[in-house]
LUMVO-187238 format. One record per residue: x, y, z of N, C-alpha, C in turn; residue number from 1; chain; residue in one letter. Coordinates in pm, whole numbers, plus 50000, padded with zeros to 5 digits. Layout:
<sites>
(site (X, Y, Z), (X, Y, Z), (X, Y, Z), NUM, 'A', 'a')
...
</sites>
This chain:
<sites>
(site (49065, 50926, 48942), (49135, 50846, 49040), (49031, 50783, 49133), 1, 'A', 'x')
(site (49031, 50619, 49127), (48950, 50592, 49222), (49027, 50512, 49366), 2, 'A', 'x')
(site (48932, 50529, 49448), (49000, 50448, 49581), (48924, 50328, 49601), 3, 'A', 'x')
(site (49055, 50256, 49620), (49013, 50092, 49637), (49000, 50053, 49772), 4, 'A', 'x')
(site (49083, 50116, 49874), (49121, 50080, 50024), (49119, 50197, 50130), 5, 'A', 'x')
(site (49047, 50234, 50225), (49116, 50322, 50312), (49129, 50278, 50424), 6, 'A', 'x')
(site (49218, 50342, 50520), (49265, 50296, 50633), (49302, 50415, 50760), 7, 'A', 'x')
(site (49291, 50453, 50856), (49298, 50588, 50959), (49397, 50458, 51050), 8, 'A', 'x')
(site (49550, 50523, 51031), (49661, 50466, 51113), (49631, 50516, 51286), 9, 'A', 'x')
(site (49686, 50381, 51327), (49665, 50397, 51466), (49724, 50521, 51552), 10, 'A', 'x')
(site (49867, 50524, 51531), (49927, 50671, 51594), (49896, 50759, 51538), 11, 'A', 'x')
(site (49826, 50784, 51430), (49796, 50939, 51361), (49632, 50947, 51319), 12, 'A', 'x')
(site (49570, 50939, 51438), (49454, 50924, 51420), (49378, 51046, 51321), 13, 'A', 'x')
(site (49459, 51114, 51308), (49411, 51267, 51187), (49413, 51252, 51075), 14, 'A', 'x')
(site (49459, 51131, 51030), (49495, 51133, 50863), (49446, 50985, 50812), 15, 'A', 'x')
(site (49385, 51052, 50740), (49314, 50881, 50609), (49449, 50875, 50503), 16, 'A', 'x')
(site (49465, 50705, 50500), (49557, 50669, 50431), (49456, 50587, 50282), 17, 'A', 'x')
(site (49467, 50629, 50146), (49350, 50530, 50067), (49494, 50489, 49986), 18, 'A', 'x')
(site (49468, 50356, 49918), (49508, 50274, 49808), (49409, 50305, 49694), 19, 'A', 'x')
(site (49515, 50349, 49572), (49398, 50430, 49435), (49450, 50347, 49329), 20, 'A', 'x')
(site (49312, 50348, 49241), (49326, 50315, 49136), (49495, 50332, 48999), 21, 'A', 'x')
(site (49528, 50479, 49090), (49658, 50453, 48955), (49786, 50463, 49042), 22, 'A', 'x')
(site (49785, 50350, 49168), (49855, 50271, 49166), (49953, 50351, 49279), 23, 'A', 'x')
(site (49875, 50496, 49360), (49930, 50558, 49410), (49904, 50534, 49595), 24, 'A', 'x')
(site (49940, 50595, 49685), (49944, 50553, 49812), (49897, 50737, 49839), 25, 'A', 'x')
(site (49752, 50775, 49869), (49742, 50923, 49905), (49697, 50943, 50045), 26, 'A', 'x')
(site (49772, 51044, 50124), (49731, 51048, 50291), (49636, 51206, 50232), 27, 'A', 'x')
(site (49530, 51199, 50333), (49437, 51269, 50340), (49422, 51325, 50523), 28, 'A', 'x')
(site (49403, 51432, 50502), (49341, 51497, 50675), (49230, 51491, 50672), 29, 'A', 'x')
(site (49184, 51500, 50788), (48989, 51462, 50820), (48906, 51480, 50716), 30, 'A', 'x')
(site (48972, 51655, 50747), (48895, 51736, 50650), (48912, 51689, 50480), 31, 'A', 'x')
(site (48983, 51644, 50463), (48967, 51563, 50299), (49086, 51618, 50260), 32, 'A', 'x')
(site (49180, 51702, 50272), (49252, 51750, 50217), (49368, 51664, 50166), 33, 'A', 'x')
(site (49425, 51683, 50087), (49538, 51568, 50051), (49663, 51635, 50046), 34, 'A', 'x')
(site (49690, 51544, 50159), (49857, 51552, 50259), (49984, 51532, 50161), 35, 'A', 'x')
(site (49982, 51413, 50148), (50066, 51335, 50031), (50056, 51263, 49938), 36, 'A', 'x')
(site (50123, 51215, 49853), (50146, 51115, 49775), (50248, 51009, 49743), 37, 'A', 'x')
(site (50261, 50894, 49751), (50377, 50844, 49727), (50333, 50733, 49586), 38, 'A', 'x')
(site (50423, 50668, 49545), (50369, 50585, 49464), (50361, 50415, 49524), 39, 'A', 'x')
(site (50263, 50335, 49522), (50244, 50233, 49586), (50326, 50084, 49529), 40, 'A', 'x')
(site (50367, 50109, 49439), (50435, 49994, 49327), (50612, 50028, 49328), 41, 'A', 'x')
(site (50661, 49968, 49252), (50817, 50032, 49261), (50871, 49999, 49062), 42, 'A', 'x')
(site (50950, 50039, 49051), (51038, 50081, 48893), (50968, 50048, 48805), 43, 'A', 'x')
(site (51021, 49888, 48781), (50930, 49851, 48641), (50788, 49791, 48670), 44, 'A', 'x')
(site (50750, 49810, 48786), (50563, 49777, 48844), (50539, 49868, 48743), 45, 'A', 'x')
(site (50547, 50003, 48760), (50486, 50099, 48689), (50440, 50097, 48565), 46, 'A', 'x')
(site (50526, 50059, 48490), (50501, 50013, 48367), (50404, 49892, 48316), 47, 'A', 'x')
(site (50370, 49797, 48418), (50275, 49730, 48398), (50099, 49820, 48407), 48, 'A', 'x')
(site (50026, 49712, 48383), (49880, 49737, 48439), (49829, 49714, 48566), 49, 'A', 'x')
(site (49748, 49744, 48653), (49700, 49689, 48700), (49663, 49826, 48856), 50, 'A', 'x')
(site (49566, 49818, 48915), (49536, 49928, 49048), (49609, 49869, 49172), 51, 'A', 'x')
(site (49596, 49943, 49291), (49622, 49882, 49430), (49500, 49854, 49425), 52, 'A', 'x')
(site (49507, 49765, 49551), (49374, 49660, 49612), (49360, 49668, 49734), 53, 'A', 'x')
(site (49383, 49609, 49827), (49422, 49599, 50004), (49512, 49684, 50006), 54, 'A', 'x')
(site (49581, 49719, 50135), (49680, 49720, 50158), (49708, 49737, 50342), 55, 'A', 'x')
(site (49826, 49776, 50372), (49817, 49753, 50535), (49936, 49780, 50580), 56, 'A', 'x')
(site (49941, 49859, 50675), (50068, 49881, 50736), (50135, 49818, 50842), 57, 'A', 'x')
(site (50276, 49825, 50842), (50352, 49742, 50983), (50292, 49811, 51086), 58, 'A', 'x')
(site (50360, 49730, 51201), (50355, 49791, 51306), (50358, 49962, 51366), 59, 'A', 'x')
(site (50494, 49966, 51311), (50557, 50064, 51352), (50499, 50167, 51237), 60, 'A', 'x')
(site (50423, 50163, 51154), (50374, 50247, 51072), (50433, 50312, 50963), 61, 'A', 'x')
(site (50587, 50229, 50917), (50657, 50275, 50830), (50677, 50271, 50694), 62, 'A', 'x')
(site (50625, 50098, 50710), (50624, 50045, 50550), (50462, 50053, 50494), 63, 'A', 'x')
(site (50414, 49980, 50395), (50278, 49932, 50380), (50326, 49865, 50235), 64, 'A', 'x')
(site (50233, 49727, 50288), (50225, 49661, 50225), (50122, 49655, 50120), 65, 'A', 'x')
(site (50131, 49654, 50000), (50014, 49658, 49881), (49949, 49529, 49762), 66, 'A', 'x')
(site (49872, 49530, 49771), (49840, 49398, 49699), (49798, 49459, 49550), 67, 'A', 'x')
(site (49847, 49415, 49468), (49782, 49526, 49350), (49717, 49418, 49241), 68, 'A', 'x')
(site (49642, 49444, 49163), (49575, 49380, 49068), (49665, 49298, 48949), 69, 'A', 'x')
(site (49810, 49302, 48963), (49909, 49270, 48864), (49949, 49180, 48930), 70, 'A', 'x')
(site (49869, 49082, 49061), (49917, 48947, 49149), (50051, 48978, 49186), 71, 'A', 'x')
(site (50104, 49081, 49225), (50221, 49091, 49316), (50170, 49198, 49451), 72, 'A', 'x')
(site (50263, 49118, 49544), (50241, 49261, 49667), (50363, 49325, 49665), 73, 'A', 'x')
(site (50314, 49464, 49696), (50498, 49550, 49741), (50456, 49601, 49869), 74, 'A', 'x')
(site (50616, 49633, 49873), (50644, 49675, 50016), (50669, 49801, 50016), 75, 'A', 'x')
(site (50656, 49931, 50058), (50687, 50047, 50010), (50740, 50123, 50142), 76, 'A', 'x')
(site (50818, 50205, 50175), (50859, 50290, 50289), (50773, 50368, 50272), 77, 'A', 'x')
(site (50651, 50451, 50342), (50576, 50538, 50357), (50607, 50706, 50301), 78, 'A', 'x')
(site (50708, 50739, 50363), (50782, 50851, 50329), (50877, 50904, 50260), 79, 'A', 'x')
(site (50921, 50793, 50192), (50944, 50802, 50034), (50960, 50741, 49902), 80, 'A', 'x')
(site (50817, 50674, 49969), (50770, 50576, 49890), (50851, 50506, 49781), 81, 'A', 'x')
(site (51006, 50479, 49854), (51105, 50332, 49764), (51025, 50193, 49810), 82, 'A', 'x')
(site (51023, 50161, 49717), (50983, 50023, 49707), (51062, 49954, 49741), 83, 'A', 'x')
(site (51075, 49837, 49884), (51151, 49792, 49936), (51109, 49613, 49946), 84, 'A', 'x')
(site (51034, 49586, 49859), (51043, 49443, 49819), (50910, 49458, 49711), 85, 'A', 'x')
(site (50946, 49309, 49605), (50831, 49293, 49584), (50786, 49142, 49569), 86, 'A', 'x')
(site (50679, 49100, 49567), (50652, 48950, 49617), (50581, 48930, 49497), 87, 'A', 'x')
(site (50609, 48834, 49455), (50587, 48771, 49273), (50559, 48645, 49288), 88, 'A', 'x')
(site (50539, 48554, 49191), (50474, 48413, 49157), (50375, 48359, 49243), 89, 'A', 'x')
(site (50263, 48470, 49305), (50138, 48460, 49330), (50045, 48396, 49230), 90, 'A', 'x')
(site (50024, 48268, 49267), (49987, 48229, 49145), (49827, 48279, 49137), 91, 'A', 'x')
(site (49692, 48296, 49232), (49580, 48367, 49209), (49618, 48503, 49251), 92, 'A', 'x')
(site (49521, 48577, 49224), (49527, 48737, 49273), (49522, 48735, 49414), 93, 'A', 'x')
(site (49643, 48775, 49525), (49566, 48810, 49659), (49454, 48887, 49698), 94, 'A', 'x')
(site (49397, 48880, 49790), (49295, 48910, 49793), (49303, 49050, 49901), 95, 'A', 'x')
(site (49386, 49052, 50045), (49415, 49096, 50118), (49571, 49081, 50188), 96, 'A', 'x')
(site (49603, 49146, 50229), (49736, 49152, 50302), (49776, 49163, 50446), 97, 'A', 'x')
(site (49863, 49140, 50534), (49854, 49175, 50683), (50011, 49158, 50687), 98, 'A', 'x')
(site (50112, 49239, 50782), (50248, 49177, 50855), (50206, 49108, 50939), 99, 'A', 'x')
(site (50295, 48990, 50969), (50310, 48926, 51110), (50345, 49024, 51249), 100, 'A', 'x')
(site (50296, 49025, 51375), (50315, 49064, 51476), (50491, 49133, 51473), 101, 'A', 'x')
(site (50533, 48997, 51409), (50747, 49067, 51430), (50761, 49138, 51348), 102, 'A', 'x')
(site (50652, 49127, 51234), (50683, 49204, 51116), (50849, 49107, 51005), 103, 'A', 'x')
(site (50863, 49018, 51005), (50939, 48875, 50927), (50872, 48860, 50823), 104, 'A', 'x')
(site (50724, 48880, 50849), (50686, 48810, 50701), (50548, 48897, 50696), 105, 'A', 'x')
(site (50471, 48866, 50575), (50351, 48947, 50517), (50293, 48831, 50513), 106, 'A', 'x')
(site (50117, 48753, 50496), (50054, 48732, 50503), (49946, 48767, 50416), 107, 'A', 'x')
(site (49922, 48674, 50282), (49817, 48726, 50224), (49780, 48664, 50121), 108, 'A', 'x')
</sites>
C-alpha cells in the first residue's frame, strides 16, 4: 500500500489523514498507528483501476474530496465512508482538489 497524499486536519491536530494507492482513505495517530479506514471511491469506482491522488477536506471536516487516477473526483463522508457524489467527464486527469469557502462546489 502506497501513500499518495497526507494531510493533519485542522481540529484534530493528533491524527494524519493519507490518500493510498488502493484507493483507500487511512487516519493514522502521531505515533503511526492506524486509526481507520474507509474506502475513498464509491460502488462501481471500485471495480475500476486506478489510486487516490490529492485529496482535501470541507470545512467542517466531514466529507473529503478525492481526485483519483480514473479522472473522476468523489466525495466521501469521512465516517462511513458512503460515497456521496461523484464528478465524471473530466476530460484531463485533475491534478488537485479544494471546496469552496460555502462548501457549493469543489474546485479542481
Amino acid at each position: 500500500m502506497g501513500i499518495n497524499d497526507v494531510l493533519i486536519p485542522l481540529h484534530s491536530g493528533d491524527v494524519l489523514l493519507a490518500s493510498c494507492q488502493d484507493r483507500q482513505l487511512r487516519s493514522y495517530s502521531i505515533s503511526g498507528k492506524l486509526l481507520t479506514t474507509v474506502r475513498g471511491t464509491g460502488g462501481e469506482a471500485d471495480l475500476q483501476q486506478g489510486s487516490l491522488e490529492k485529496f482535501c477536506l470541507d470545512p467542517s471536516e466531514t466529507y473529503a474530496a478525492s481526485v483519483c487516477s480514473d479522472r473522476h473526483v468523489y466525495v466521501v463522508e469521512i465516517r462511513s465512508g458512503k460515497c456521496v457524489a461523484a464528478i465524471t467527464g473530466i476530460g484531463e486527469s485533475a491534478t488537485d482538489v479544494e471546496f469552496s469557502e460555502d462548501c457549493r462546489s469543489s474546485v479542481y
